[in-house]
TORKOL-4160 file (C-alpha; in steps of 0.2 Angstrom, whole numbers, padded with zeros to 4 digits, m for minus):
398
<pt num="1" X="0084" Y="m0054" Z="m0138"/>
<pt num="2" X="0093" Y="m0045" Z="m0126"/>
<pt num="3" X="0090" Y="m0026" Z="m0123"/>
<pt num="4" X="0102" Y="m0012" Z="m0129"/>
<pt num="5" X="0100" Y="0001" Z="m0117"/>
<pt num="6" X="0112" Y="0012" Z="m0124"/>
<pt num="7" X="0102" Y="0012" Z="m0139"/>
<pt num="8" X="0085" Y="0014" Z="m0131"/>
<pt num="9" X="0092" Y="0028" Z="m0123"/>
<pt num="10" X="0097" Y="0036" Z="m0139"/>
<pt num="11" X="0077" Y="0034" Z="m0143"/>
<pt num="12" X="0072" Y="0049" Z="m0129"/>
<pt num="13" X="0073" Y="0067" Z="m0131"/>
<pt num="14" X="0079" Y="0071" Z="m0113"/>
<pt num="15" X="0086" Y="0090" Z="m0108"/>
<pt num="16" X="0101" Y="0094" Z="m0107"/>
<pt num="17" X="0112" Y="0094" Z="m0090"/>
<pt num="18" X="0094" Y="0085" Z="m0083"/>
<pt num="19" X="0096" Y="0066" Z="m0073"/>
<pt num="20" X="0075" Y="0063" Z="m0075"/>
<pt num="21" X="0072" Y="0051" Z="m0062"/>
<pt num="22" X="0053" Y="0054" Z="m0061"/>
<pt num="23" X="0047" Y="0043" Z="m0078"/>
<pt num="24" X="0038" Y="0033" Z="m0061"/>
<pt num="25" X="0027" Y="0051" Z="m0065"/>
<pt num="26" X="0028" Y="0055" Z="m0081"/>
<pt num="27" X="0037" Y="0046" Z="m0095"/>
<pt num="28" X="0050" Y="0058" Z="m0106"/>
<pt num="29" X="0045" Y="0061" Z="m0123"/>
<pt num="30" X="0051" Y="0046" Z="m0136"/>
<pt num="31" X="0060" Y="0056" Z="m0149"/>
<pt num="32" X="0049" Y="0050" Z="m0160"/>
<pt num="33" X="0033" Y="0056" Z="m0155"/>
<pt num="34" X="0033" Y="0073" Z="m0162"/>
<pt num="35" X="0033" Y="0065" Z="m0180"/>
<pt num="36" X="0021" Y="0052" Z="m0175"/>
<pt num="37" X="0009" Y="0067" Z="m0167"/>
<pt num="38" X="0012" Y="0077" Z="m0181"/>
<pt num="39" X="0006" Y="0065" Z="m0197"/>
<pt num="40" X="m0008" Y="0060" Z="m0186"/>
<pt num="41" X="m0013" Y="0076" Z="m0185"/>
<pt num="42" X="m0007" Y="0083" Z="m0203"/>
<pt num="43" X="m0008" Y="0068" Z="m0213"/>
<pt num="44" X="m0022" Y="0060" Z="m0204"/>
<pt num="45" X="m0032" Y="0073" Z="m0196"/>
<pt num="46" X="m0029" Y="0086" Z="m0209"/>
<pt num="47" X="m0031" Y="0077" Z="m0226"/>
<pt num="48" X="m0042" Y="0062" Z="m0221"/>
<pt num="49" X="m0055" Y="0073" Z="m0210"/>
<pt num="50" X="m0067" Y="0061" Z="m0204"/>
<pt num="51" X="m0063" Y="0047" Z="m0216"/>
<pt num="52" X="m0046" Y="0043" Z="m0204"/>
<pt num="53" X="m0058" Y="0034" Z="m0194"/>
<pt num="54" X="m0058" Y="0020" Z="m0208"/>
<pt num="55" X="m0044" Y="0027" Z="m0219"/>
<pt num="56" X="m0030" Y="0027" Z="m0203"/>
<pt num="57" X="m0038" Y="0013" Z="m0192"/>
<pt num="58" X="m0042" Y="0024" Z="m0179"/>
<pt num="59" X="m0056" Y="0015" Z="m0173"/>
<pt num="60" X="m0044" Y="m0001" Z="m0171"/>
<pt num="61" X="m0030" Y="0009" Z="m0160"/>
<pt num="62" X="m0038" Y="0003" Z="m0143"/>
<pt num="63" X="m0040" Y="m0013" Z="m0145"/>
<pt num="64" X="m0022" Y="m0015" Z="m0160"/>
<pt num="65" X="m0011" Y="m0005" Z="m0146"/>
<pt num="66" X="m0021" Y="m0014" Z="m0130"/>
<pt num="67" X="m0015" Y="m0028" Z="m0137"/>
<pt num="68" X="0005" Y="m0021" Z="m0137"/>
<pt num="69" X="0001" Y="m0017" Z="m0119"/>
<pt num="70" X="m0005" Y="m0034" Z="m0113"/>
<pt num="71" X="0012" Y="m0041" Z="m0118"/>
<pt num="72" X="0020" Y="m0030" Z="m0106"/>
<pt num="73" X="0010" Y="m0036" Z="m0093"/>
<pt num="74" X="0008" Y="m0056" Z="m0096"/>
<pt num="75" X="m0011" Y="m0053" Z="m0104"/>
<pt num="76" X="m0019" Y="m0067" Z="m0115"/>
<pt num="77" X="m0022" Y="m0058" Z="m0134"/>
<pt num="78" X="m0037" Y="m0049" Z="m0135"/>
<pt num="79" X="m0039" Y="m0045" Z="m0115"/>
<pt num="80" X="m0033" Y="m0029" Z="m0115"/>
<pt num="81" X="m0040" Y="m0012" Z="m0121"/>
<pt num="82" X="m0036" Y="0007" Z="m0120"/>
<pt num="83" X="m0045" Y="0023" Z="m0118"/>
<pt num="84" X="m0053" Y="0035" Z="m0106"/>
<pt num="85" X="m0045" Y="0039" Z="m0090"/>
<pt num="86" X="m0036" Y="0025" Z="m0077"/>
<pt num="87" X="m0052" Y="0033" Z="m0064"/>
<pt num="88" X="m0064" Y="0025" Z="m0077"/>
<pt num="89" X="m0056" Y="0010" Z="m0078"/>
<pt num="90" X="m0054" Y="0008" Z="m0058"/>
<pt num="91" X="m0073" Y="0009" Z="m0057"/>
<pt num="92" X="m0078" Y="m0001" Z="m0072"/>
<pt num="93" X="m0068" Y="m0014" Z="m0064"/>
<pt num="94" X="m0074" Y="m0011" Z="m0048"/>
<pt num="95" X="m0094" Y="m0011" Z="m0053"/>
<pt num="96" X="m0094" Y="m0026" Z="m0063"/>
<pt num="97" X="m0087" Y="m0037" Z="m0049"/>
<pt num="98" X="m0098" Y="m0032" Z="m0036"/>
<pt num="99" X="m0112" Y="m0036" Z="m0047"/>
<pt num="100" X="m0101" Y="m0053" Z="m0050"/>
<pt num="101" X="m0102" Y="m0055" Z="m0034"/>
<pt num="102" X="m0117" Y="m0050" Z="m0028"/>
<pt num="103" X="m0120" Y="m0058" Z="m0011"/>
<pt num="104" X="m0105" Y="m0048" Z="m0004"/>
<pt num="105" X="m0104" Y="m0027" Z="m0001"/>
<pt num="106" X="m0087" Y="m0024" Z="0003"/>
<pt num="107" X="m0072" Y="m0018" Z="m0005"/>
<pt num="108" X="m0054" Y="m0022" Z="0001"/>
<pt num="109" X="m0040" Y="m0011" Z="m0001"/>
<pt num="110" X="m0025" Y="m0003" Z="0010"/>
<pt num="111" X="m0021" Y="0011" Z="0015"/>
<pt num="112" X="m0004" Y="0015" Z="0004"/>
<pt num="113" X="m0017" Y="0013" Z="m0013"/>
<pt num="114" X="m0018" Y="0028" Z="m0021"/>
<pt num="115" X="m0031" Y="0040" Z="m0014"/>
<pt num="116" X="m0041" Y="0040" Z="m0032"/>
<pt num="117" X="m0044" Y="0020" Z="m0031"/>
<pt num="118" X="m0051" Y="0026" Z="m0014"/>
<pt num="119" X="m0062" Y="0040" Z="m0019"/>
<pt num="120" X="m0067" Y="0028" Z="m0032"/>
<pt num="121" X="m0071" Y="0013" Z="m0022"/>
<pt num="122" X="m0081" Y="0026" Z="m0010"/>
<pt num="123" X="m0091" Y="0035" Z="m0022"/>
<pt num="124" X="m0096" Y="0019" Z="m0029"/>
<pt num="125" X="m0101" Y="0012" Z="m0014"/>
<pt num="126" X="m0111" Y="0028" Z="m0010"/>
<pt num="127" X="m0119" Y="0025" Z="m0025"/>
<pt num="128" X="m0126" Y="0008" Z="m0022"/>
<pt num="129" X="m0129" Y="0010" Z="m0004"/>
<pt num="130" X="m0128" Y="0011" Z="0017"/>
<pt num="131" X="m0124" Y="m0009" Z="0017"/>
<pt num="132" X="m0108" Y="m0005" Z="0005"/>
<pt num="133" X="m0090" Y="m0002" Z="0011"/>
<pt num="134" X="m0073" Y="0002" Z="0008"/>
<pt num="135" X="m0062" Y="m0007" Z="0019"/>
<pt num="136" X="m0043" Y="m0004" Z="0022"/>
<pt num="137" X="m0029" Y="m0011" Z="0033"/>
<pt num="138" X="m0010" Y="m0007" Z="0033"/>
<pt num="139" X="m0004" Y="m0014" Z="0018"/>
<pt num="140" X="0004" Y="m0030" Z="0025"/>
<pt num="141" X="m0011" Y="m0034" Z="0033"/>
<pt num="142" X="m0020" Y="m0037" Z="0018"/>
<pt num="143" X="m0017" Y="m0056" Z="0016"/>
<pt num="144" X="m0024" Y="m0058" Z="0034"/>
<pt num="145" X="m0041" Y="m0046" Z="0030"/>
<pt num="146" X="m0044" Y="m0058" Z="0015"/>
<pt num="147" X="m0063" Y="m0067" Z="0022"/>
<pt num="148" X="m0080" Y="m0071" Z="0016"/>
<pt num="149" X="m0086" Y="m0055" Z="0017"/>
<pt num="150" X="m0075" Y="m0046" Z="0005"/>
<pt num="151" X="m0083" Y="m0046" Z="m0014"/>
<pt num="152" X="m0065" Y="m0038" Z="m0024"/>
<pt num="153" X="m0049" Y="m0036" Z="m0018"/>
<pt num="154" X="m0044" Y="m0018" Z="m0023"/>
<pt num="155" X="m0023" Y="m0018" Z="m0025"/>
<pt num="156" X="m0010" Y="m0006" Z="m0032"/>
<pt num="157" X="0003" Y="m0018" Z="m0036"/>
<pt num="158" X="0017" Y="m0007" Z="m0031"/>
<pt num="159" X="0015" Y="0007" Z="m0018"/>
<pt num="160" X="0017" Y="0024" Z="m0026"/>
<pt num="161" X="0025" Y="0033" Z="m0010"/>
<pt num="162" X="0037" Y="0018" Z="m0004"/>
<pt num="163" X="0036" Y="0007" Z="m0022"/>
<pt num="164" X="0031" Y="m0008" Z="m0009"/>
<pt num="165" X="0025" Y="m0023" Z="m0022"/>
<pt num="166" X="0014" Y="m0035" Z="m0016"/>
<pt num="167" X="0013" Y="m0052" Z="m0020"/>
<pt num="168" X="0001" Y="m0052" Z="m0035"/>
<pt num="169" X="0000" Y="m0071" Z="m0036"/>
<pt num="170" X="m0001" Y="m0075" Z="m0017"/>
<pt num="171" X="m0014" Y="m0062" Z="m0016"/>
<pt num="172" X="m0024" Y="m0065" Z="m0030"/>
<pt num="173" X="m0024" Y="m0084" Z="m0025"/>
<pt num="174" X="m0028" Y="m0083" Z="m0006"/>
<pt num="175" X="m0045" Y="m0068" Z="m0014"/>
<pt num="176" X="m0050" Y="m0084" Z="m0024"/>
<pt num="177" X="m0050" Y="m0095" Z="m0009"/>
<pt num="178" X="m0061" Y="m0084" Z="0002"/>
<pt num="179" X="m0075" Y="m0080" Z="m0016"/>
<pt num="180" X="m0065" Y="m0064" Z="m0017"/>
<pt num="181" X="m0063" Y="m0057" Z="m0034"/>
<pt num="182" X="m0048" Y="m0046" Z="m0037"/>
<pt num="183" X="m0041" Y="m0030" Z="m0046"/>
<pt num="184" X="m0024" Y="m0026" Z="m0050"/>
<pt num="185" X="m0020" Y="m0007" Z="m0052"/>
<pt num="186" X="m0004" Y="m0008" Z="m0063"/>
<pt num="187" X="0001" Y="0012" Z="m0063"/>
<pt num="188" X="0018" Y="0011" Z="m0055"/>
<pt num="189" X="0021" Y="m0008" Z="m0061"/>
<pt num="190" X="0018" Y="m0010" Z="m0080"/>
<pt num="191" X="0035" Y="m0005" Z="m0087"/>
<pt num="192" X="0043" Y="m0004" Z="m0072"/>
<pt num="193" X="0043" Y="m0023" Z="m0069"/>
<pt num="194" X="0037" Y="m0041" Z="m0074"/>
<pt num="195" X="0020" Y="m0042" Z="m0071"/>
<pt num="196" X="0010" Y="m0057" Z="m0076"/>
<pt num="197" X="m0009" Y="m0055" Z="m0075"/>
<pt num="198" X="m0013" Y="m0072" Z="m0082"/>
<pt num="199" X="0000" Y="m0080" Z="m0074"/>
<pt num="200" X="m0004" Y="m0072" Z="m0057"/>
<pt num="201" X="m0024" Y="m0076" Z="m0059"/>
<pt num="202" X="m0028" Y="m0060" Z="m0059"/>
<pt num="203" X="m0047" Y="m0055" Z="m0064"/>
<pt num="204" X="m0046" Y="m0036" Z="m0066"/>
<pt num="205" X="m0032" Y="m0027" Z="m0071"/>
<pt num="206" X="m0031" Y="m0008" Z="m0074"/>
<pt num="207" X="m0014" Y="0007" Z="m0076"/>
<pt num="208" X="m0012" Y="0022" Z="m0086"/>
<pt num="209" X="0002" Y="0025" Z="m0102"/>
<pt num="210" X="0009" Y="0041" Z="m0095"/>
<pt num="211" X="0021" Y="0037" Z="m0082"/>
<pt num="212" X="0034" Y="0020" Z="m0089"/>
<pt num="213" X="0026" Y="0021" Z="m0104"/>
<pt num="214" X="0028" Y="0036" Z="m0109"/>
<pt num="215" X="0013" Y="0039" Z="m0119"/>
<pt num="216" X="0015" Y="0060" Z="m0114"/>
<pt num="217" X="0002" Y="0069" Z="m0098"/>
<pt num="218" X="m0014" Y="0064" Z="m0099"/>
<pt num="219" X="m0012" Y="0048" Z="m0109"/>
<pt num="220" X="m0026" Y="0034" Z="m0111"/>
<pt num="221" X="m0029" Y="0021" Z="m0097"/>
<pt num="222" X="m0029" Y="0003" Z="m0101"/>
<pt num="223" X="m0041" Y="m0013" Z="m0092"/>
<pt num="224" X="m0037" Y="m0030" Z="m0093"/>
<pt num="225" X="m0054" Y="m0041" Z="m0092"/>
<pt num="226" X="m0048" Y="m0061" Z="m0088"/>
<pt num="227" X="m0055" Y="m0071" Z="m0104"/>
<pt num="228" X="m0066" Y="m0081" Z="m0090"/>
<pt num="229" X="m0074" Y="m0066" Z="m0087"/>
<pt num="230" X="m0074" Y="m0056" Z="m0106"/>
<pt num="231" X="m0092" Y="m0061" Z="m0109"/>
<pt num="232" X="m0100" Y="m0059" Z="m0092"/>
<pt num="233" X="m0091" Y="m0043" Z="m0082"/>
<pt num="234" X="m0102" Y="m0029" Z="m0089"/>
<pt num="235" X="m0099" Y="m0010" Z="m0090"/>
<pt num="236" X="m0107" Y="0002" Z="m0077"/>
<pt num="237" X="m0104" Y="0016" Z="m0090"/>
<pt num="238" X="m0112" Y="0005" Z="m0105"/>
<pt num="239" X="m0102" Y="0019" Z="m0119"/>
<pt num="240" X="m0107" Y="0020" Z="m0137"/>
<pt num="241" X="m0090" Y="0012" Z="m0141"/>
<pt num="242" X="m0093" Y="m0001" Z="m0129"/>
<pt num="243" X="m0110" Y="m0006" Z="m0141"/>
<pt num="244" X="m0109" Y="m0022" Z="m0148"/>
<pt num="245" X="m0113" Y="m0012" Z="m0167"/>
<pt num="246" X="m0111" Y="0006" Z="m0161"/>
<pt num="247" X="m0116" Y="0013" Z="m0178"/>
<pt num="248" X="m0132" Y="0004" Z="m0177"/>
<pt num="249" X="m0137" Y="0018" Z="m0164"/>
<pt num="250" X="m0148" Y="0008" Z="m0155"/>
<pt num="251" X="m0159" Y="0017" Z="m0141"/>
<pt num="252" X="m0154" Y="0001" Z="m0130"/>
<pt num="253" X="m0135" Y="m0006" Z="m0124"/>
<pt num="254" X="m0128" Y="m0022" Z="m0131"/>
<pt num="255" X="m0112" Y="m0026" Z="m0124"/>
<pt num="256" X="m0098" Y="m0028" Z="m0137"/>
<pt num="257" X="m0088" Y="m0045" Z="m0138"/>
<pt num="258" X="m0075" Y="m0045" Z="m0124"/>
<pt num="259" X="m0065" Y="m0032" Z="m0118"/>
<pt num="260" X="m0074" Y="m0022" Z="m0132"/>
<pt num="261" X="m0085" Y="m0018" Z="m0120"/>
<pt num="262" X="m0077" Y="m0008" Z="m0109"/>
<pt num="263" X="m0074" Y="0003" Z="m0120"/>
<pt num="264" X="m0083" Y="0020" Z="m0116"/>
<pt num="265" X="m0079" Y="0036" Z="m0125"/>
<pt num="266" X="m0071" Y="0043" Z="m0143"/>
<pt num="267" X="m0053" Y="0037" Z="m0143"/>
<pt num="268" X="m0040" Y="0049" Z="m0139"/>
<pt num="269" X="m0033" Y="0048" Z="m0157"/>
<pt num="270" X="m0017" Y="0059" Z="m0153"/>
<pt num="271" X="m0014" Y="0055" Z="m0139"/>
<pt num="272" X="m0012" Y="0037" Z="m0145"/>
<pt num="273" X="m0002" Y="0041" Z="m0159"/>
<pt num="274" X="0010" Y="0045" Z="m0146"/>
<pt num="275" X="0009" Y="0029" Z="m0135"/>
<pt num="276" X="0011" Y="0019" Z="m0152"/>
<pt num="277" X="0027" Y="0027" Z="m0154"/>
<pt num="278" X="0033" Y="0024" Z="m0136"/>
<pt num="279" X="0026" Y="0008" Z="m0140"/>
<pt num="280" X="0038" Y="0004" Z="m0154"/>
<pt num="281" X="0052" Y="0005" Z="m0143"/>
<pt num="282" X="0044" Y="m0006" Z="m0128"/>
<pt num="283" X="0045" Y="m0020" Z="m0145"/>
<pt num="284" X="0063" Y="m0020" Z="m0142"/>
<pt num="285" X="0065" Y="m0023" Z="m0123"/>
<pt num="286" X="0062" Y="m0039" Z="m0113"/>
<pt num="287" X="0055" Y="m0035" Z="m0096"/>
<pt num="288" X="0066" Y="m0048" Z="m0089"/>
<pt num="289" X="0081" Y="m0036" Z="m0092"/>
<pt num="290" X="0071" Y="m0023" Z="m0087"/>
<pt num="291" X="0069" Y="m0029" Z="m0070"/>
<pt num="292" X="0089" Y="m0034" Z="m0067"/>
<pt num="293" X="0093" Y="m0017" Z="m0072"/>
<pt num="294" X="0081" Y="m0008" Z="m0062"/>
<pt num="295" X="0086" Y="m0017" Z="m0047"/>
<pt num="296" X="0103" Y="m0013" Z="m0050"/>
<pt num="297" X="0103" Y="0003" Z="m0053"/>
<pt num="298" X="0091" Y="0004" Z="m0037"/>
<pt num="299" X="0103" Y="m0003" Z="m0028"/>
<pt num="300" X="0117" Y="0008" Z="m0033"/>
<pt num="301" X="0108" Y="0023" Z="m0029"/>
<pt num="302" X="0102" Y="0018" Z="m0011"/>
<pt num="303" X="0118" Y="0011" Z="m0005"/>
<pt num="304" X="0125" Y="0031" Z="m0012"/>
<pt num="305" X="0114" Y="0041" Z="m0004"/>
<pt num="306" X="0114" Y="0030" Z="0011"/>
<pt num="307" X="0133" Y="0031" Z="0013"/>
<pt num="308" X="0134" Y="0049" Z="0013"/>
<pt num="309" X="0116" Y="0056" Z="0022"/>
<pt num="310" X="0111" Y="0049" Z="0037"/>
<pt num="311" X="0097" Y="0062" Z="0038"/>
<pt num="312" X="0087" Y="0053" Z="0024"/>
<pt num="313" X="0077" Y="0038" Z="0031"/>
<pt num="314" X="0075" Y="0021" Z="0017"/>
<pt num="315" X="0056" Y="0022" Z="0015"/>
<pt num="316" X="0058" Y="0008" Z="0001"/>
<pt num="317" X="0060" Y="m0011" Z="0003"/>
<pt num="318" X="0077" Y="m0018" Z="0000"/>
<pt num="319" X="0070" Y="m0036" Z="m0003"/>
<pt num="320" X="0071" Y="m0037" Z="m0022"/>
<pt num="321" X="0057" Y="m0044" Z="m0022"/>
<pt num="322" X="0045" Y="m0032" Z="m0010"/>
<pt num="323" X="0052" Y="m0018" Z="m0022"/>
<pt num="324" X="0047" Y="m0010" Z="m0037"/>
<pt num="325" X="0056" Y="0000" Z="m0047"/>
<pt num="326" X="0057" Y="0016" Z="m0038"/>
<pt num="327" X="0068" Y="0022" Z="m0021"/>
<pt num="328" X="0060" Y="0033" Z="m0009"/>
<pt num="329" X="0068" Y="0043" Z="0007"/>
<pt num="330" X="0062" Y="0051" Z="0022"/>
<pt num="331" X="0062" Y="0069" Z="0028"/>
<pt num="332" X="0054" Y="0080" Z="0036"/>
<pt num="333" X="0059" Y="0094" Z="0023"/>
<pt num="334" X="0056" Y="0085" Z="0009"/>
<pt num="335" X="0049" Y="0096" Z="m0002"/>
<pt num="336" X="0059" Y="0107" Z="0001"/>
<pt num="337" X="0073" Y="0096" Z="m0004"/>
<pt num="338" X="0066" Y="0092" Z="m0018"/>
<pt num="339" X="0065" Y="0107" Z="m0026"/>
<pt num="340" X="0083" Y="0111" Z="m0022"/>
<pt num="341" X="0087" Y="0095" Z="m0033"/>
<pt num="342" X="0075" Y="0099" Z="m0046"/>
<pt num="343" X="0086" Y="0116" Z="m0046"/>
<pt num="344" X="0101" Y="0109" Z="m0048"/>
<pt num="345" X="0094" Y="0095" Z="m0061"/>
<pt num="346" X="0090" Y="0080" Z="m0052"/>
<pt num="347" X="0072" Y="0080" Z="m0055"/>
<pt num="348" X="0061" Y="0068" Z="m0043"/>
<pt num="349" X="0045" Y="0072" Z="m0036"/>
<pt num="350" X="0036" Y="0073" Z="m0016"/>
<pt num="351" X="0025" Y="0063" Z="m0011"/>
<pt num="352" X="0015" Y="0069" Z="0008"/>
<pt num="353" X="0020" Y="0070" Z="0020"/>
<pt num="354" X="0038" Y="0067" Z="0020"/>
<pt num="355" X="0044" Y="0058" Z="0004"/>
<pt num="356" X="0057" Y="0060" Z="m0008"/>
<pt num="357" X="0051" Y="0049" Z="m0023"/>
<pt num="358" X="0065" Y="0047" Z="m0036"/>
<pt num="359" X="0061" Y="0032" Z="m0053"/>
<pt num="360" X="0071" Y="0022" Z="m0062"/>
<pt num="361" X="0071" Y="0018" Z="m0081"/>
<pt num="362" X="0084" Y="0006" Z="m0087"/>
<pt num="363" X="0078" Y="0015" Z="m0104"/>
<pt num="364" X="0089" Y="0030" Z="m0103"/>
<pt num="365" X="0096" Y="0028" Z="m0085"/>
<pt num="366" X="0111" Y="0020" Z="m0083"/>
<pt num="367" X="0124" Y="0020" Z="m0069"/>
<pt num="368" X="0131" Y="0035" Z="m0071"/>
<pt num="369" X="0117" Y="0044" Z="m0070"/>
<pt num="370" X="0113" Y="0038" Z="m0054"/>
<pt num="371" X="0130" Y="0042" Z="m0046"/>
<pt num="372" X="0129" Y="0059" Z="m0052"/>
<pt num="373" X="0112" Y="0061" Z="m0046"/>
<pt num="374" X="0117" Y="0053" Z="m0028"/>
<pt num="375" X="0132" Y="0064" Z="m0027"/>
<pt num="376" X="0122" Y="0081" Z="m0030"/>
<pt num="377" X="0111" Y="0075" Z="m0016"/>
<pt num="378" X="0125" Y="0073" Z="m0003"/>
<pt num="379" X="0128" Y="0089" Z="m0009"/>
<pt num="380" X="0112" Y="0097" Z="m0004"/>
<pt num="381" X="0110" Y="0089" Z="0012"/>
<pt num="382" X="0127" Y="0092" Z="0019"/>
<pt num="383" X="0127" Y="0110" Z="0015"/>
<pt num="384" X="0109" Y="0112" Z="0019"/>
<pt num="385" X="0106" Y="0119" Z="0003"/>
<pt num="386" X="0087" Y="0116" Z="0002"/>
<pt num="387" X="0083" Y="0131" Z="0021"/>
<pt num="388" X="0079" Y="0144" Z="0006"/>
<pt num="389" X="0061" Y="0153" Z="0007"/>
<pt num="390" X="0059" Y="0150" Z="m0013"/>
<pt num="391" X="0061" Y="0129" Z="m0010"/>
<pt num="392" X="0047" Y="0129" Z="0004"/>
<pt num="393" X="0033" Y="0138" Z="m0006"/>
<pt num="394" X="0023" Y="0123" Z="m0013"/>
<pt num="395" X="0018" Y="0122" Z="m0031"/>
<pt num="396" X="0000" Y="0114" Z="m0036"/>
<pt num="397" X="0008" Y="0100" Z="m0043"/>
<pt num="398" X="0022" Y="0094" Z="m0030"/>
């Protein structure tokens, strides 16, 4: 199978007169959707009340789309499920290896992870005591930092500011060397790229469904628990849905079978409805033409913006293989210029202190999008359009 994206395209409802190069953030809205939303909540919701939990399967959507998940990211069947928020997930994954690993109390990470891992790792660590730490060094020195102190190897596969990939498979082997166990944050990678946890060795992964997989703002997170691990990694937050018989409402935890087990909360049932119908179009696309797309429409749209302003700085790998699917530049008004494209429809986002973020989906970018959206760019640069008053004031959300 080789994927159509001209007809993938056709399968998102994107505004008029907009080039939407921020699906790295959050995914457009599959055209199908609305309908999808809409029976769960008329059809489903509205004439099965509480009997959709048996009648609609909803009870089964974690672990049925988890499933359509872990093939994006090379995940063994039955090793991947949904729910609660990617945060959660970061520190499921992070308190069961530490008490995997026991004899070892720190945490390594780098310094271009993004800052909620972080907080995560550090509040945790808080948690559990003075002899705990976060550790982090600059992203390519995280090979190096790799010892017999480290407990879990904490990595973002691709940098959300520069869309740096690390080496999942390097990594991940050399964290095994040292006793290290490792997790693999897939935010700005499942979608965006091949990724292969099983492959790769990985022990832990975790990502959300908002951003490439378009499952709409505030969609369910998803953990990937390696088979070796399913029946001995075990929940910090032991949930009723992660109860091996949670309607026998035990006053004491059981874990569930697997990757069950993580499970915490009530399922987001609506919000799912709307990553199953993004997923239906993800059944029709092989990530390997994903990747050859994205790389070259990645490379199409440096090599623009490159050739007509020299004011913006490369802040992205050009190695194919050090990139993800992404293109970030430098400068030191960068909101500001942001806000200028997002104004004249080239919509990327800002990262602090100085980046200009723009994704890429081979799903419904193509090239001429990207030459389109490179020449309005030279446009605001050489004239300067962005020094206006009203581009400077920052939003909440930026």
């Amino acid at each position: 199978m080789t994927t159509d994206f001209a007809a993938t395209r056709a399968l998102f409802d994107l505004p008029e007169g907009v080039i939407y190069l921020d699906g790295n953030s959050l995914g457009p809205l599959p055209r199908a959707a609305a309908a999808r939303v809409a029976r769960t909540v008329t059809e489903e919701w509205g004439q099965m009340l509480i009997t959709g939990w048996n009648k609609a399967g909803w009870m089964e959507l974690p672990s049925r789309l988890g499933n359509r998940v872990g093939r994006l990211i090379g995940a063994e069947p039955g090793a991947v499920v949904l729910g609660d928020t990617l945060s959660i997930k970061v520190y499921q994954a992070l308190a069961s290896s530490f008490e995997m690993n026991p004899a070892r109390k720190v945490v390594l990470s780098d310094r271009g992870n993004f800052p909620s891992d972080l907080y995560i790792a550090q509040g945790l660590c808080r948690t559990l005591g003075p002899e705990y730490q976060l550790k982090t060094v600059a992203p390519e020195e995280v090979l190096g930092a790799l010892d017999e102190t480290v407990a879990v190897m904490m990595i973002t596969e691709v940098d959300y500011r520069t869309g740096r990939r690390h080496d999942m498979a390097a990594l991940t082997a050399r964290a095994h060397e040292v006793g290290a166990l490792t997790i693999w944050d897939l935010a700005h990678s499942a979608g965006a790229l091949p990724v292969e946890v099983a492959r790769g060795g990985a022990d832990f992964a975790v990502g959300c469904t908002y951003k490439y997989l378009n499952s709409g703002p505030g969609g369910p997170a998803f953990i990937y628990v390696a088979p070796r691990h399913a029946e001995v990694a075990r929940p910090a937050l032991s949930g009723w849905l992660g109860h091996e018989a949670p309607f026998a409402f035990d006053l004491d935890y059981r874990p569930g079978a697997g990757v069950e087990r993580m499970r915490v909360g009530t399922p987001p049932v609506i919000q799912l409805a709307a990553l199953e119908a993004s997923l239906d179009i993800w059944d029709q696309v092989e990530m390997a033409d994903i990747r050859v797309a994205s790389l070259a429409l990645t490379d199409r749209f440096i090599a623009g913006v490159e050739a007509t302003c020299p004011s913006l700085t490369l802040a992205t790998p050009r190695d194919h293989a050090a990139r993800g699917s992404q293109v970030s530049f430098r400068h030191a008004e960068g909101y500001a210029i942001m806000q200028a494209l997002i104004a004249r429809g080239v919509v990327g986002d800002f990262r602090a202190p100085d980046i200009l973020r723009f994704g890429f989906t081979p799903l419904f970018i193509n090239g001429e999008d990207v030459d389109k959206a490179a020449a309005i760019i030279a446009e605001v640069m050489a004239g300067d359009l962005w020094d206006r008053p009203e581009y400077k004031t920052r939003a909440r959300v930026t």
